[in-house]
N, C-alpha and C positions, 0 to 999 in steps of 0.2 A: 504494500500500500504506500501511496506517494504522504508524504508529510512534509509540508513547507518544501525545502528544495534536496531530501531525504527520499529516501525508500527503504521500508523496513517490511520485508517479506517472511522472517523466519524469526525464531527467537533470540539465535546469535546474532541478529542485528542491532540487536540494543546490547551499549557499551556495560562490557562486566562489571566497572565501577563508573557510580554517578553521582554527582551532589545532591542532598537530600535538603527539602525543605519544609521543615514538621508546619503542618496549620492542623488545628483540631477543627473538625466538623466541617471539611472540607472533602471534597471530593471531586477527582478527573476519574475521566473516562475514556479510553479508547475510542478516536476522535472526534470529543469532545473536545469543547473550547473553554478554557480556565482565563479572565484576566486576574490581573494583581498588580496588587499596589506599592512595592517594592520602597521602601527606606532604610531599614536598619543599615549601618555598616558591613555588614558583615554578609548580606545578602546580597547587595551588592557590589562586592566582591564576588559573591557564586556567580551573579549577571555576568562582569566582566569576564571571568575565568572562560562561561560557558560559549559563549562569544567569540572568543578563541578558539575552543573547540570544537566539540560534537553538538551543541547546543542541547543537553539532554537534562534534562534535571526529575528527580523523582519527586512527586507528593505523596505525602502520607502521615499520617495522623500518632501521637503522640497519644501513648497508652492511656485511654477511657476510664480504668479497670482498677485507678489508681490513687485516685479522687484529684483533686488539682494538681496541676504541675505548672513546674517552672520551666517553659522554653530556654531561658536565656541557660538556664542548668542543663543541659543535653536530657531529658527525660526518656524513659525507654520507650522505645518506638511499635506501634502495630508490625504485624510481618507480613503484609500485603501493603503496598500502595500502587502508585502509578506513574509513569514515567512518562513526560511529555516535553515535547520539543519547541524551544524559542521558537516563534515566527512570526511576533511584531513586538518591534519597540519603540519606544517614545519618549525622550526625556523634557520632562515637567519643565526643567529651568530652576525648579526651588529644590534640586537634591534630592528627586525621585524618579524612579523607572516606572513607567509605565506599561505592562508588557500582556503579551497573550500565550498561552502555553495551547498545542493543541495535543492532545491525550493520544502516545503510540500503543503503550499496552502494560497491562498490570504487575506486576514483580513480585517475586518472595525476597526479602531481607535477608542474606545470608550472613554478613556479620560485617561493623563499620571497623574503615582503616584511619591510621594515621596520616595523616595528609601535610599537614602541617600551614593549616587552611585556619581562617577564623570561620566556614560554616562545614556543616556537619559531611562526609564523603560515606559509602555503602559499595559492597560488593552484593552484585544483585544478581537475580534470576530468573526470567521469563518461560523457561522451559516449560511448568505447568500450564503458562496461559498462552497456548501456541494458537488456539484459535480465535484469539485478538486479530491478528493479523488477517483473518480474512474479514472485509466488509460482509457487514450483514448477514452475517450465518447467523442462521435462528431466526431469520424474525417472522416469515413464514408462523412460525407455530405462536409468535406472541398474539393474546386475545385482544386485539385493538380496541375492540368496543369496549370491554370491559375495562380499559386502560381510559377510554376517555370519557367516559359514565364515570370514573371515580376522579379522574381531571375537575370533569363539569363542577362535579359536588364539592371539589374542593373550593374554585371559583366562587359558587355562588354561598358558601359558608362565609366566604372572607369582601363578599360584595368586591369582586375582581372582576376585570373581563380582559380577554384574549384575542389574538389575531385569530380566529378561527380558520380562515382560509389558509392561512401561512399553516394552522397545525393539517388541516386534511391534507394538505401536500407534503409534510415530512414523510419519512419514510420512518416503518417500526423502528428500526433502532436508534434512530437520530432523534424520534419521540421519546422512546426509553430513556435513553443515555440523556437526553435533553432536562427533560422532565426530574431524573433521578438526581442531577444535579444542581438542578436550582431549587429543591424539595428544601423546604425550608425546618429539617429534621435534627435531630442532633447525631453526634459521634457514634452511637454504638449502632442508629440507623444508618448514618452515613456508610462505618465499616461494612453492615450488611448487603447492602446494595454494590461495592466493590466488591466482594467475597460471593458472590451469586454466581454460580455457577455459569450461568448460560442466559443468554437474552430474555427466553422467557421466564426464567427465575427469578431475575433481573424486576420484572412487569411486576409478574406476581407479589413479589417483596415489596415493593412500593407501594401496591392497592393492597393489599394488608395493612400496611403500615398508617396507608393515611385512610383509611374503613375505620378503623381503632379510633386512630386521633380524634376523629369527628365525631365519632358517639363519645365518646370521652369527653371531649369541649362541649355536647351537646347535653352530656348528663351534669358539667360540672355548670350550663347556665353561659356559657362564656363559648361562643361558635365561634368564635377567630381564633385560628391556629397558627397564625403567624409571625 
């Protein structure tokens, strides 16, 4: 599959080791589009590194499981995240990057190196998620209707509304993968939905999640979930 001016067809094509950038309740997606708002020092530094190089940087979330943590403290990290590739930037002028990441495909965390970096480096592994790399496998079996019956209701819980047109023209996965990451959920939902096996598990994880939500806000009196 082409990414920016890349092509990542197998799982060896993503670099063994890559700069990690923890956000909790965050989530990429194989190709999906991340932006960010990039300041700290030190990230900044990965921008410039990555820039140089392969442009690849992983996201991934910062252990849930563990009650608060301190980023600036390296906290232990989930062992899935996602690896996506620079392919737009934009400097602010005040001392920020402005950037888009778009999602190659998901990793296992095999253990972080010495770098001698101020942000966090990983030796990673893509081998379990080799079917990243094929566009739109699966989406055939995801239940669209059912995805956008729980879309709708989400919408009209939170008195929202949507391009409608622009959603009947996506395609399932781009609805999925779309959808799944602008879900306005937290960390241990967020991890779920990276961790889903396959597209339609993917679906299904999501209208579960937000089916729950809504009787929940609905029982607790308070219909806005977001």
């Amino acid at each position: 599959m082409q990414v920016g001016n890349a092509t990542y067809d197998r799982p060896e094509d993503l670099p063994e080791t890559i700069p990690l950038f923890p956000l909790s309740a965050a989530l990429l997606l194989p190709r999906g589009q991340m932006p960010l708002n990039v300041f700290e020092p030190r990230y900044m530094a990965m921008i410039d590194a990555v820039l140089a190089g392969d442009r690849v940087i992983g996201i991934v979330q910062p252990r849930f499981d563990l009650g608060e943590v301190d980023l600036a403290a390296a906290p232990p990290l989930c062992a899935v995240g996602c690896a996506g590739r620079l392919t737009a930037l934009q400097e602010s002028g005040d001392g920020r990057y402005l950037l888009s990441l778009t999602g190659i495909c998901r990793f296992r965390l095999l253990d972080e190196v010495t770098a001698g970096t101020p942000f966090r480096v990983a030796r990673v592994s893509a081998a379990e998620f080799a079917e990243d790399f094929e566009p739109d496998r699966g989406q055939d079996e995801v239940d669209r209707q059912a995805l956008l019956d729980t879309f709708r209701a989400y919408l009209e819980a939170n008195h929202l509304e949507t391009d409608w047109p622009s959603v009947e023209r996506a395609s399932n996965e781009t609805l999925v993968n779309a959808l799944s990451m602008m879900s306005p959920y937290g960390p241990a939902e967020k991890q779920a939905l990276l961790e889903a096996p396959d597209l339609r598990s993917r679906a299904e994880t999501l209208v579960a999640i937000t089916e729950v939500t809504l009787v929940r806000a609905e029982q607790d009196g308070d219909i806005r979930i977001n």
